[in-house]
C-alpha positions in Angstrom: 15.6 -2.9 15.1 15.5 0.6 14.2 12.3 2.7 13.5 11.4 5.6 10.9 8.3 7.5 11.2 6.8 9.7 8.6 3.6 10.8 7.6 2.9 13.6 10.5 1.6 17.5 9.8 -1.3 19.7 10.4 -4.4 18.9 9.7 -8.3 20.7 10.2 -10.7 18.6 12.8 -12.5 15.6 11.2 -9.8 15.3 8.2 -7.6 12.1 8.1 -3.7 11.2 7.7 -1.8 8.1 7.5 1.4 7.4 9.5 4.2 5.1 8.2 6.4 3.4 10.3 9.5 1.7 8.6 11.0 -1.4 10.2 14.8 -2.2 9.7 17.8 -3.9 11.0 16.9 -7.0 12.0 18.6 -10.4 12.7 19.2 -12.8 10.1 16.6 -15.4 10.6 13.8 -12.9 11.8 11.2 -10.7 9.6 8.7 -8.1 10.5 6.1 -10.9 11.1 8.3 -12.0 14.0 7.6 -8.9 15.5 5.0 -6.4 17.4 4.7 -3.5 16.1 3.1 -0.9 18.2 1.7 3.1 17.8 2.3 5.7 20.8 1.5 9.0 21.2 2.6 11.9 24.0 0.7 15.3 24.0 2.5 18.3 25.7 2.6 17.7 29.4 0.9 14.6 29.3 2.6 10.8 29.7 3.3 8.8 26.6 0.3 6.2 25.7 -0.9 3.6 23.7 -2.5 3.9 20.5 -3.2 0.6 18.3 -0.8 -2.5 18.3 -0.2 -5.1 15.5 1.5 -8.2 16.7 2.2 -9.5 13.5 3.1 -12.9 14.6 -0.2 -13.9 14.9 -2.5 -11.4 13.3 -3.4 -9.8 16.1 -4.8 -6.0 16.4 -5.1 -3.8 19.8 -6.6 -0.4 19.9 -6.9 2.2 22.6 -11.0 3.2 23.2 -9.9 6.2 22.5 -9.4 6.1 18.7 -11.8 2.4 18.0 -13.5 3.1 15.1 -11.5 5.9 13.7 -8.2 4.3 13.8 -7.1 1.2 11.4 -3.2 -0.1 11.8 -2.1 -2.4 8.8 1.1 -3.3 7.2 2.9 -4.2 4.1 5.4 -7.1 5.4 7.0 -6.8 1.8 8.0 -3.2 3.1 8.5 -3.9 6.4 6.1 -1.2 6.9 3.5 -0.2 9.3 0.4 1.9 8.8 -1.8 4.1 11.0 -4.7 5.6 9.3 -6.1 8.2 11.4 -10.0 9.2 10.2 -11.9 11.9 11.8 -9.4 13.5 13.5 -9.7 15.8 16.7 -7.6 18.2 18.3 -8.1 15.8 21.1 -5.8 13.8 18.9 -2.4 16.0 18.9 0.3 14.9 19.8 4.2 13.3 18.8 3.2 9.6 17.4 6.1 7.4 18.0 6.4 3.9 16.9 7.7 0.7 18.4 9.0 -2.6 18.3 9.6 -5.8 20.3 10.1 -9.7 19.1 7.2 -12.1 20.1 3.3 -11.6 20.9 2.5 -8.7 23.5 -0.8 -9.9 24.3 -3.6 -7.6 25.5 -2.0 -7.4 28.8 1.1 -5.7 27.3 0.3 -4.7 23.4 -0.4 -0.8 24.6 2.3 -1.1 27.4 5.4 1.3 26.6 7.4 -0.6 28.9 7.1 -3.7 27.0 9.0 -2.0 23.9 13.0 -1.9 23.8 13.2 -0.2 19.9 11.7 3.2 19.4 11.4 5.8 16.6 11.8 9.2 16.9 8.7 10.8 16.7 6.2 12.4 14.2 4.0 15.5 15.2 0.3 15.2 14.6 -1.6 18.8 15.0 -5.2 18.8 14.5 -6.6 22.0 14.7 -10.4 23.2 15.2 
């Protein structure tokens, strides 16, 4: 499948932003609620990790400690959209979000795992500043 990030930009500490993540090309017999649909993010210098995780398949949500609380993934299905809202953002919290995709149920083991995802987007920059 192929993946479109928008939603990115600069924002003061303790503000919010929503990221969108658009879901296309799948196979015939498949929708988004096949799928596992997952929220990275890579600071400068630092390796690529896991955000939140919706495995649509079978309702399920992961989040990194790092953002509990503050962080809420969702979708619209209809779309074939997913949604990070970010609240009370830190600068702790820059970075390029990417998005992600794989068929089936990650389960905790695997839901924050970049390895476990084939289909990536290209990246939207998140700048938070103080």
């Amino acid at each position: 499948v192929q993946l479109v990030e928008s939603g990115g930009g600069l924002v003061q500490a303790g503000q919010s932003l929503t990221l969108s993540c658009v879901v296309s090309g799948f196979d015939s017999d498949y929708t988004l609620e096949d799928y596992a649909i997952s929220w990275f993010r890579q600071a400068p210098g630092k390796e690529r990790e896991g955000v939140s995780c919706y495995s649509v398949s079978d309702d399920m949500k992961y989040y990194a400690n790092s953002v509990k609380g503050r962080f809420t993934i969702s979708s619209d299905n209809a779309r074939n959209t997913v949604f990070l809202q970010m609240n009370d953002l830190s600068p702790e919290d820059t970075a390029v979000y990417y998005c992600a995709a794989e068929f089936g149920r990650p389960g905790s083991t695997w839901a924050l795992s970049p390895s476990w995802y084939p289909d990536w987007g290209h990246g939207t920059q998140v700048t938070v500043s103080s």
